[in-house]
C-alpha positions as CSV (number, residue, x, y, z in Angstrom):
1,X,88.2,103.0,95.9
2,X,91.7,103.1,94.7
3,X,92.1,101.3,91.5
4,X,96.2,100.8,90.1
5,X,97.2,98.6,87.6
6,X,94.6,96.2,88.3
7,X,94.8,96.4,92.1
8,X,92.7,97.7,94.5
9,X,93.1,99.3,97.9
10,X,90.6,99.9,100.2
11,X,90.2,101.3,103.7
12,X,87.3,99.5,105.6
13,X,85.7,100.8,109.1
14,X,82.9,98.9,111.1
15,X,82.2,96.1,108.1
16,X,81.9,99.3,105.9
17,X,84.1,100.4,102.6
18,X,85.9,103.8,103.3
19,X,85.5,106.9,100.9
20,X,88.3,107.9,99.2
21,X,88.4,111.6,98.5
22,X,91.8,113.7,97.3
23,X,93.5,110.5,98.4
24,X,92.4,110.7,102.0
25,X,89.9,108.8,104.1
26,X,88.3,109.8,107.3
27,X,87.6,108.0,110.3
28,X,86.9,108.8,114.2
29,X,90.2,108.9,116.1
30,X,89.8,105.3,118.5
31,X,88.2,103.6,115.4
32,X,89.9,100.1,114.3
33,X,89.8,99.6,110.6
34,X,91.1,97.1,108.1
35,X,92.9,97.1,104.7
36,X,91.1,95.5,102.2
37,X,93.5,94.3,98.7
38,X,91.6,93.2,95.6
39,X,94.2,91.4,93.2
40,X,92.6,91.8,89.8
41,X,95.0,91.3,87.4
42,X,95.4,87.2,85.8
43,X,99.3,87.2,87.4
44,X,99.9,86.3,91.1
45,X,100.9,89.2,93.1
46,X,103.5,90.4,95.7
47,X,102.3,92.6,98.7
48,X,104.2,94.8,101.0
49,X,102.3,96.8,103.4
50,X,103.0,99.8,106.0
51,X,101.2,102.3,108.2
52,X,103.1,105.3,109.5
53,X,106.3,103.9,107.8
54,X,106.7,100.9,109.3
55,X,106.4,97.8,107.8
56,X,103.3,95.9,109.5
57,X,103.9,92.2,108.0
58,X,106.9,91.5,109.9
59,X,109.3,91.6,107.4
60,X,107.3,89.0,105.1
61,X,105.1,90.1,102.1
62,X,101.6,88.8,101.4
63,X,101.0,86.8,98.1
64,X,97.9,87.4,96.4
65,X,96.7,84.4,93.7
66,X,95.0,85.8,90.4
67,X,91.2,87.4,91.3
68,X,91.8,87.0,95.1
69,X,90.6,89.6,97.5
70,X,92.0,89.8,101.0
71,X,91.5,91.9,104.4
72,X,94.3,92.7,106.4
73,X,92.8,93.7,109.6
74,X,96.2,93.5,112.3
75,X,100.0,93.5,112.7
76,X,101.9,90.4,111.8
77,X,104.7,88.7,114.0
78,X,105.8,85.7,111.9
79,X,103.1,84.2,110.5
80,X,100.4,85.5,112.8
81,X,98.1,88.6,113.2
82,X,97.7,89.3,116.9
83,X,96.3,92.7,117.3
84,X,94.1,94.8,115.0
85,X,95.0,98.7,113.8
86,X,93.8,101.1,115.6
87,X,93.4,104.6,114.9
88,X,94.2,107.4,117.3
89,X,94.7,111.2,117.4
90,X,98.9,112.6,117.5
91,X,98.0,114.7,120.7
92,X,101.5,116.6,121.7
93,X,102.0,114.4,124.7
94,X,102.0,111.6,122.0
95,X,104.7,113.6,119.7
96,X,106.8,114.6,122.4
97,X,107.7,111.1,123.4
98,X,107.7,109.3,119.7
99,X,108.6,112.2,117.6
100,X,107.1,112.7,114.4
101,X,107.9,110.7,111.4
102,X,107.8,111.0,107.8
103,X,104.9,108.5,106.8
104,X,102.9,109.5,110.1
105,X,98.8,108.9,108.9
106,X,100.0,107.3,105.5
107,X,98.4,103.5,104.6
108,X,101.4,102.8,102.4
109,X,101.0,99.5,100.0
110,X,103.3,98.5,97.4
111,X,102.5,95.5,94.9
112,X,104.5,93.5,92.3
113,X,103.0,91.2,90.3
114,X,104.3,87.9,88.5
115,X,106.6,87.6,85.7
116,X,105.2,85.3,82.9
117,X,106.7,81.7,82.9
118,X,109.7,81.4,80.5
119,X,108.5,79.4,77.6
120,X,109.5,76.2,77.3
121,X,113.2,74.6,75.4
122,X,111.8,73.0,71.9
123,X,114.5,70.5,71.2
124,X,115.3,69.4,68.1
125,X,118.1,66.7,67.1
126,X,120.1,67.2,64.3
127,X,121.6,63.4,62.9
128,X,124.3,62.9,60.0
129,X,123.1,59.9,57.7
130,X,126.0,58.0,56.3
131,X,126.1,56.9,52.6
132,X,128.6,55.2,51.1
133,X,128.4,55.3,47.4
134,X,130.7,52.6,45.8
135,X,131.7,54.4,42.4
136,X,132.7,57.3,43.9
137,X,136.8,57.0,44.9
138,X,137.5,59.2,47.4
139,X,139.1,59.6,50.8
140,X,135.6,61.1,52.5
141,X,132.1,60.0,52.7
142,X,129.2,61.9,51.2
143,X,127.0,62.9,54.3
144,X,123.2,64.1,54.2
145,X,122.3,66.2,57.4
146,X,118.5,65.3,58.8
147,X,117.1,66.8,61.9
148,X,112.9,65.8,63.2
149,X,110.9,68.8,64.0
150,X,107.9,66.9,65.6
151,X,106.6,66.2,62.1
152,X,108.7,64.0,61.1
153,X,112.4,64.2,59.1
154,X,113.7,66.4,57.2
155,X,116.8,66.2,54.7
156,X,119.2,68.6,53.2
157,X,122.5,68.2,51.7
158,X,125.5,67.8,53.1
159,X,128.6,68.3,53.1
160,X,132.0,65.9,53.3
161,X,133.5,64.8,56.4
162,X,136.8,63.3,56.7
163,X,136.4,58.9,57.3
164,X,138.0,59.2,60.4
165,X,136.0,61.5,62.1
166,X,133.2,59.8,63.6
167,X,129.6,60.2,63.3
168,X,128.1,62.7,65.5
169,X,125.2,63.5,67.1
170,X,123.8,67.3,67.8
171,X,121.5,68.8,70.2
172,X,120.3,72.5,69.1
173,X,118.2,74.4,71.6
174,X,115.5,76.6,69.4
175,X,114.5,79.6,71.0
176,X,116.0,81.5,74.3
177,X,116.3,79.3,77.3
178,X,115.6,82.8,79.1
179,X,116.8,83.1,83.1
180,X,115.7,80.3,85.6
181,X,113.0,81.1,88.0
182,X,114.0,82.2,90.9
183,X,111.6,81.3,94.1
184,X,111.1,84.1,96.2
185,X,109.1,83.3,99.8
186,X,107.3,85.4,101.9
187,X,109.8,85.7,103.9
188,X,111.8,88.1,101.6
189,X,113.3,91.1,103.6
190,X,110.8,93.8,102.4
191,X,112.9,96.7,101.3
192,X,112.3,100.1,103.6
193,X,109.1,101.3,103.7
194,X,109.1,105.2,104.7
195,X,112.3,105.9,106.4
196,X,112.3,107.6,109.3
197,X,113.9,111.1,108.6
198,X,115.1,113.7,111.4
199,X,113.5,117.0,110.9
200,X,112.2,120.2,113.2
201,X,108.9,118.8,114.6
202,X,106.1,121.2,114.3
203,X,105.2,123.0,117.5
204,X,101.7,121.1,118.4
205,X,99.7,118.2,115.7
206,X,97.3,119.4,113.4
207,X,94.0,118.2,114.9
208,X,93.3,116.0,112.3
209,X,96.3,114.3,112.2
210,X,96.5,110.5,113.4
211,X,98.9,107.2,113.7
212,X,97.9,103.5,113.7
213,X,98.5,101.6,117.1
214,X,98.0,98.2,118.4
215,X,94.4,97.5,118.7
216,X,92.3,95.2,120.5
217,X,93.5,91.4,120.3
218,X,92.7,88.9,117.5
219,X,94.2,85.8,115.9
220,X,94.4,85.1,112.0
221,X,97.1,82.4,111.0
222,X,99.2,82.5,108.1
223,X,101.0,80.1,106.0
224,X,103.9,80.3,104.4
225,X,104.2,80.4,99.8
226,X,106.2,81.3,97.1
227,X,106.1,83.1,94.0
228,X,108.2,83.6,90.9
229,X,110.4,86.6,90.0
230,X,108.5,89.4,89.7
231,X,107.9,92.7,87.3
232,X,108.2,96.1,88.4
233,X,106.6,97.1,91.6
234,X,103.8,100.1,91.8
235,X,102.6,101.9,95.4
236,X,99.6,103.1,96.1
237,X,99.5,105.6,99.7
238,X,96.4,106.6,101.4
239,X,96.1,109.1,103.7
240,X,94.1,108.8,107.3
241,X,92.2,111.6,108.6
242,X,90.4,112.2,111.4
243,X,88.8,115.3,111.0
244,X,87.2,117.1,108.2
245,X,90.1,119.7,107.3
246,X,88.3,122.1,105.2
247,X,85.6,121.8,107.8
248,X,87.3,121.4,110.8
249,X,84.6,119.2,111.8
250,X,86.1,116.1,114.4
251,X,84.8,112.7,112.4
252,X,82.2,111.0,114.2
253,X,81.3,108.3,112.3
254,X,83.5,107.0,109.3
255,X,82.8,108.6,105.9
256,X,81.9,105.5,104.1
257,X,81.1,105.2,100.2
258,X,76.9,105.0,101.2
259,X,77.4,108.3,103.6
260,X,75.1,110.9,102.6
261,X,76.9,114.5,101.9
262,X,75.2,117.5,103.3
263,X,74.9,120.2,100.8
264,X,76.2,123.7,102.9
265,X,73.9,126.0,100.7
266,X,71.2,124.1,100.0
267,X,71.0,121.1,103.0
268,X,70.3,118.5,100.0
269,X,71.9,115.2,101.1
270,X,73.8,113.5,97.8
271,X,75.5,110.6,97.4
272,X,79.2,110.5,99.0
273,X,79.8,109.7,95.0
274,X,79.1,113.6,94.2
275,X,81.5,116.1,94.2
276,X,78.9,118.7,93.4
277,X,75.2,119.0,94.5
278,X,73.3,118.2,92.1
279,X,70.6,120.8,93.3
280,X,72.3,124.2,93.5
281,X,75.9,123.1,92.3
282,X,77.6,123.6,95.2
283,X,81.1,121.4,95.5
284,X,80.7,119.1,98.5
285,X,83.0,118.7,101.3
């Protein structure tokens, strides 16, 4: 699991949650898999998503309400998934026509979440109270200043005002107004996720390197929502393996988080949990 700022992103393959080890999963090369994104926090969050540096939601991002937990499992175009990820191996006949690119084998997801709500304007009215006192003799009128605080209405002393000048009413915002809120839909331009960059390609792919292509068909619909301005965004990357590198063992079957780790000195199976065996001590790959 990776856990950021109260969000969580997941790899899953075959129903089954993905281990996450050194920030890396590993699946078979030809395996389809899903994201899984686990909004934790009490705030609404923004979701921007792409595999291999390009953006995968069609230029739209996924909103996530407070405590919601949702499975991206294909490409979008417009508002509907058509065809699932798939995971296959960068052979050099694969490189030589495509090239090689910066975020090749990286699960890229960046997430904002929610600005509070401005609080709102407490209005209060400020009045002038007119007296007119008949022994005094002079050209202005005595005023006495009130203004009602949801209580009820206060008084303080005034000062003069000239008799021409008419009586006045005030309006006094208390507290900062703050900026409006802006509405922001899902179909905000997402910014550039993993630019492509020109560089030397290597001579031949690692064998365990991998890139996400269009899968076997599916249909999941969705609809269109908004969300306020949002805080800071954070990025989370996973990386997709298909072979055991310190091994050099081609994955078979995913490495899940229930996936039993074979101890190399020892042949004691531990929990994919364990970085050491808890038998001889040995760290496991």
């Amino acid at each position: 699991m990776t856990y950021k700022d109260n969000f969580v992103v997941e790899v899953k393959a075959d129903g089954q949650i993905l281990r996450v080890k050194d920030g890396s999963v590993y699946l078979p090369f030809g395996c389809q898999y899903s994201i899984l994104l686990k909004n934790l926090n009490s705030k609404k969050a923004s979701v921007k998503v792409s595999i291999d540096g390009e953006d995968v939601l069609d230029g739209n991002s996924l909103i996530l309400d407070t405590l919601v937990t949702h499975e991206l499992k294909g490409f979008l175009r417009g508002t509907t998934a058509k065809n699932r990820f798939r995971f296959i191996q960068k052979t050099k006949e694969i490189q030589e026509h495509r090239g090689d690119k910066v975020g090749d084998g990286l699960v890229r997801v960046e997430f904002a979440f929610e600005k509070p709500r401005p609080e709102p304007i407490i209005r209060k009215v400020i009045k002038e109270v007119e007296e007119h006192h008949h022994h005094h003799h002079h050209d202005y009128w005595p005023r006495r200043y009130t203004w009602y605080d949801g209580d009820g209405w206060n008084y303080t002393s005034g000062g003069t005002i000239e008799d021409n000048q008419p009586i006045s009413t005030y309006n006094m915002s208390i507290g900062s107004s703050g900026d409006s809120v802006k509405g922001m839909s899902r179909e905000v331009v997402c910014d550039s996720l993993g630019v492509q960059a020109s560089f030397t390609a290597q001579n031949t792919p690692l064998p365990d390197e991998g890139i996400t292509v269009k899968g076997s068909e599916m249909y999941e619909q969705y609809s269109y929502g908004s969300i306020g301005e949002l805080e800071d965004s954070s990025v989370v990357v996973i990386s997709l393996k298909g072979m055991q590198h310190s091994s050099g063992v081609v994955v078979s079957e995913p490495v899940t988080v229930k996936t039993k780790l074979e101890c190399s000195s020892c042949g004691l199976k531990s929990k994919s949990s364990y970085k050491y065996c808890p038998n001889c001590g040995t760290f496991l790959e």
